[in-house]
Backbone as numpy.savetxt, mean C-alpha at the origin, in Angstrom:
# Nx Ny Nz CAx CAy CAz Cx Cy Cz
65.97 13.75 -44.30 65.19 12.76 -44.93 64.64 11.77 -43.90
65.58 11.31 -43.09 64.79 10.37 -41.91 63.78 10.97 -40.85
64.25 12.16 -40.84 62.91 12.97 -40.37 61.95 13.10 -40.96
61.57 13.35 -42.32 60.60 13.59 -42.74 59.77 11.62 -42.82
60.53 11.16 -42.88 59.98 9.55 -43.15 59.20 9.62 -41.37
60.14 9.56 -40.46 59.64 9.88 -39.20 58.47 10.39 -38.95
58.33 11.34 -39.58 57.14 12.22 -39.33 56.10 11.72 -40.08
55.98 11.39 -41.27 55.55 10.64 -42.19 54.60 9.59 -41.40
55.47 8.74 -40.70 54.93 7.48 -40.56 54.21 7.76 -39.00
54.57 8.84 -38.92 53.95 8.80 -37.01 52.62 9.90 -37.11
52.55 10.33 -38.35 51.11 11.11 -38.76 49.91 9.72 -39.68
50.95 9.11 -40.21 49.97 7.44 -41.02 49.51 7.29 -39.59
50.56 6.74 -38.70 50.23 5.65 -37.32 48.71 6.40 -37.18
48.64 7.92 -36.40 47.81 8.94 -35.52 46.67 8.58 -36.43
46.84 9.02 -37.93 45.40 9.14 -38.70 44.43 7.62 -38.70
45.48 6.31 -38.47 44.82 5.12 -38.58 44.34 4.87 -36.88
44.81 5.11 -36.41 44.62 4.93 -34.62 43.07 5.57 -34.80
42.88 6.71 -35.18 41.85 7.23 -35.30 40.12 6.74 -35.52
40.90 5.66 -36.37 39.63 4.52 -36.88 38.68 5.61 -38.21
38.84 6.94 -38.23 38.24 7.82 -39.42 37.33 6.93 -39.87
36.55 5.70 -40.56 35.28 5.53 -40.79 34.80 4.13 -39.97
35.59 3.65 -38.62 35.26 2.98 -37.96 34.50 3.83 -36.94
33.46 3.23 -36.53 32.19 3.97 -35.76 32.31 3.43 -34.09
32.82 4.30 -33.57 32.84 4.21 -32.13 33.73 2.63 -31.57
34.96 3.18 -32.05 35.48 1.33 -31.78 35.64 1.44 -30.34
35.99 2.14 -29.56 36.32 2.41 -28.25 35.45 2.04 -27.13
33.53 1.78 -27.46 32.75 1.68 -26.84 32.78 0.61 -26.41
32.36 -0.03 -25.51 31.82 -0.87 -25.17 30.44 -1.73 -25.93
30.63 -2.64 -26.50 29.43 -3.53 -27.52 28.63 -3.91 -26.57
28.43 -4.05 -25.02 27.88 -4.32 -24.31 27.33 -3.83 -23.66
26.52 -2.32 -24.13 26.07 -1.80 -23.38 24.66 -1.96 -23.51
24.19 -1.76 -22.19 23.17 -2.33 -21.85 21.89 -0.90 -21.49
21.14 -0.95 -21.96 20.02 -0.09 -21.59 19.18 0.31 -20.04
19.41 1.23 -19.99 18.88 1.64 -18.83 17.32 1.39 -18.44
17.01 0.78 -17.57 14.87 0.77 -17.79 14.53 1.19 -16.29
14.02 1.91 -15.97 13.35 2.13 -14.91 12.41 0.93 -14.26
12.58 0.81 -13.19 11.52 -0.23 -12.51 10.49 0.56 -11.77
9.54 -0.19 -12.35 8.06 -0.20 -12.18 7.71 0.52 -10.45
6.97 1.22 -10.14 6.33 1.14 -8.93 5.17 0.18 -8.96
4.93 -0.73 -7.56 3.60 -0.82 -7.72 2.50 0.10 -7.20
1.25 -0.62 -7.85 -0.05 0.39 -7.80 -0.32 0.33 -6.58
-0.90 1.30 -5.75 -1.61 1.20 -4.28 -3.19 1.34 -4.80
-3.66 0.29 -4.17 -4.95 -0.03 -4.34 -5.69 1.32 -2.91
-6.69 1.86 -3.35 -7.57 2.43 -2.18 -9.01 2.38 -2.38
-9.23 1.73 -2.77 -10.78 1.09 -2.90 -11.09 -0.07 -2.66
-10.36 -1.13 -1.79 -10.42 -2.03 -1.00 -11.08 -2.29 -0.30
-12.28 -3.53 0.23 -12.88 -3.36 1.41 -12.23 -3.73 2.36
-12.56 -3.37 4.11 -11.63 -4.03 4.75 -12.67 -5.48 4.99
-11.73 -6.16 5.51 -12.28 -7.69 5.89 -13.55 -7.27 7.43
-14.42 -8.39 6.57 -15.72 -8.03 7.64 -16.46 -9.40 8.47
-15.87 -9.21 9.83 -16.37 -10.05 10.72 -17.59 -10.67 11.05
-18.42 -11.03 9.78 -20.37 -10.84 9.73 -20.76 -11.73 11.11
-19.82 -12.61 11.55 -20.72 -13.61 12.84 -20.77 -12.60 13.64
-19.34 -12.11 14.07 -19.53 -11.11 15.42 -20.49 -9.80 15.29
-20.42 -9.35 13.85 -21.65 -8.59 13.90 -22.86 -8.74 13.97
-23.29 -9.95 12.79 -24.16 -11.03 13.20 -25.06 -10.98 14.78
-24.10 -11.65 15.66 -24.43 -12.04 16.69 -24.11 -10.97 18.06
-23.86 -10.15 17.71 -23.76 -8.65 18.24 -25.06 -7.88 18.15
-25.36 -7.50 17.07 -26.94 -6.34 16.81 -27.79 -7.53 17.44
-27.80 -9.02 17.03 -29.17 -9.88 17.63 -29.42 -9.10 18.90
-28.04 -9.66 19.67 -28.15 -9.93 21.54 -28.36 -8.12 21.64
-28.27 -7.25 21.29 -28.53 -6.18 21.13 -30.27 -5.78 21.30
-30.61 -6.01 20.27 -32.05 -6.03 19.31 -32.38 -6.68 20.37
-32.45 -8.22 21.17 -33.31 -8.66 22.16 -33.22 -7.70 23.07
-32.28 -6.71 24.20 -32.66 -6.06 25.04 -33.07 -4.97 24.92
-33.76 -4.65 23.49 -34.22 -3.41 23.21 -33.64 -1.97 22.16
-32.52 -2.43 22.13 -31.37 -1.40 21.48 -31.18 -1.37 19.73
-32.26 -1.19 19.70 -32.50 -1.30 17.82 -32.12 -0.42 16.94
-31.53 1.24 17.99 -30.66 1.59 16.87 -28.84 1.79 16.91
-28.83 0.51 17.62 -27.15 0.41 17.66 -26.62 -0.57 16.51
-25.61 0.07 16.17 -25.09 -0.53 14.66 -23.90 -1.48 15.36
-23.09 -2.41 14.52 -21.83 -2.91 14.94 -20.53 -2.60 13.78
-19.63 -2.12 13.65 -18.97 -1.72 12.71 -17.82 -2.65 13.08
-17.57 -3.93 11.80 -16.67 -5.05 12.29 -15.89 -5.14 11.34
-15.80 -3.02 10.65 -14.40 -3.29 9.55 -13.08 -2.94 10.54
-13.69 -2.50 11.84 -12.67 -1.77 12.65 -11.78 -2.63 13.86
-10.73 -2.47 13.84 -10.16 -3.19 15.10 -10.30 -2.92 16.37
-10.66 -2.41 17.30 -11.44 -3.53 17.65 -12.90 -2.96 17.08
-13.85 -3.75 17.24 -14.90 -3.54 16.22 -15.40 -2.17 16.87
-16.47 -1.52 16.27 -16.94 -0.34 16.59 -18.89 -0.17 17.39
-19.10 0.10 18.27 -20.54 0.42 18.10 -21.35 1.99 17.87
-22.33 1.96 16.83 -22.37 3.33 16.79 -23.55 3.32 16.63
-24.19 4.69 16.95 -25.50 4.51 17.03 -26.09 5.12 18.23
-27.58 5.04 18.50 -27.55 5.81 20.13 -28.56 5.18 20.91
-28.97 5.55 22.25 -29.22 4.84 23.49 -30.31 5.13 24.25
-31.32 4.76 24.76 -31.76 6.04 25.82 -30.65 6.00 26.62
-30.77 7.68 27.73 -30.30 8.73 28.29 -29.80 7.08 29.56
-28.93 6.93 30.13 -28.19 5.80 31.18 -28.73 4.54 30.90
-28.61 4.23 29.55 -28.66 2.89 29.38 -27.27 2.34 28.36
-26.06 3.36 28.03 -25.09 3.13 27.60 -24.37 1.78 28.20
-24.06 1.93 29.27 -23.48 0.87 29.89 -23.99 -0.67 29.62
-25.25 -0.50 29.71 -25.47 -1.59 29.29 -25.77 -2.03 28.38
-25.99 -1.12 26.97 -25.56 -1.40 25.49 -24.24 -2.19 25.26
-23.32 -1.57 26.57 -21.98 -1.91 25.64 -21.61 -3.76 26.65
-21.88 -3.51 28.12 -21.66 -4.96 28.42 -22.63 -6.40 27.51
-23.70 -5.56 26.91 -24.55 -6.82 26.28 -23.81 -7.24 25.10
-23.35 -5.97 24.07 -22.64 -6.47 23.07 -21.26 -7.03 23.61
-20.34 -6.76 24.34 -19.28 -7.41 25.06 -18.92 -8.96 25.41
-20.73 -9.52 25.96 -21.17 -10.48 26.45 -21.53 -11.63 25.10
-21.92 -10.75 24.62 -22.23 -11.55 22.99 -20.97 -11.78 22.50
-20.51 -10.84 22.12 -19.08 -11.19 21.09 -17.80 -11.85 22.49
-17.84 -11.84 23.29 -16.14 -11.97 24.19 -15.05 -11.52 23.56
-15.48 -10.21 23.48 -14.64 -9.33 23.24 -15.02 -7.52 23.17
-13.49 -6.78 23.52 -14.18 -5.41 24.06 -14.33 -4.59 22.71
-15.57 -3.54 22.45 -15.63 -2.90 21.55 -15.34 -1.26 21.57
-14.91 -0.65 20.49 -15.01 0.88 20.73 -16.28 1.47 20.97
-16.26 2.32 21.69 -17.84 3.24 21.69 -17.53 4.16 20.91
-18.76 4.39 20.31 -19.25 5.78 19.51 -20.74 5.99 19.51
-21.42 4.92 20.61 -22.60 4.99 21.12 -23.08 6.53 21.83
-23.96 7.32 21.70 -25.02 8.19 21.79 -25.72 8.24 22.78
-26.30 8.66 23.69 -27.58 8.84 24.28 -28.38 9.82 24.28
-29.52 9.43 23.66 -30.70 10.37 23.07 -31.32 11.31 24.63
């Protein structure tokens, strides 16, 4: 008889431990949702920043010694000249623009 009460009461205990229509008592009430963080956007249609004095004042001093189809490209570090020359007059395309801006430029200057 004390066995069966035994058993009795340690199958009540198991079935109530159970919680049977309590809903997830064991969890954590604090759970918190997972969210992914954002990437940001990469922009590629940006202009780059444009130096207009030094170009400006680059094609002028240019244009006075004759050199009307040299361009100045002042999206580039160091700025760019492009464009072309008569046949040994490069050199001195590039010291005139040099002399103008005080500062050295890339060539991509030409001679026709």
């Amino acid at each position: 008889m004390k066995f069966l009460a035994i058993l009795s009461l340690t199958a009540f205990l198991l079935l109530s431990g159970c919680g049977g229509d309590k809903a997830n008592t064991n969890v954590n009430a604090n759970n918190t949702a997972v969210v992914a963080t954002p990437t940001p956007v990469v922009k590629t249609n940006e202009t780059a920043a444009v130096d207009s004095t030094l170009k400006t004042k680059t094609e002028e001093a240019l244009k006075k010694k004759g050199f009307t189809d040299v361009t100045v490209d002042a999206t580039t570090t160091p700025a760019t000249l492009r464009g072309s020359v008569p046949k040994g007059k490069m050199a001195e395309a590039i010291q005139t623009a040099q002399e103008a801006a005080g500062k050295p430029f890339k060539n991509e200057i030409t001679e026709k």
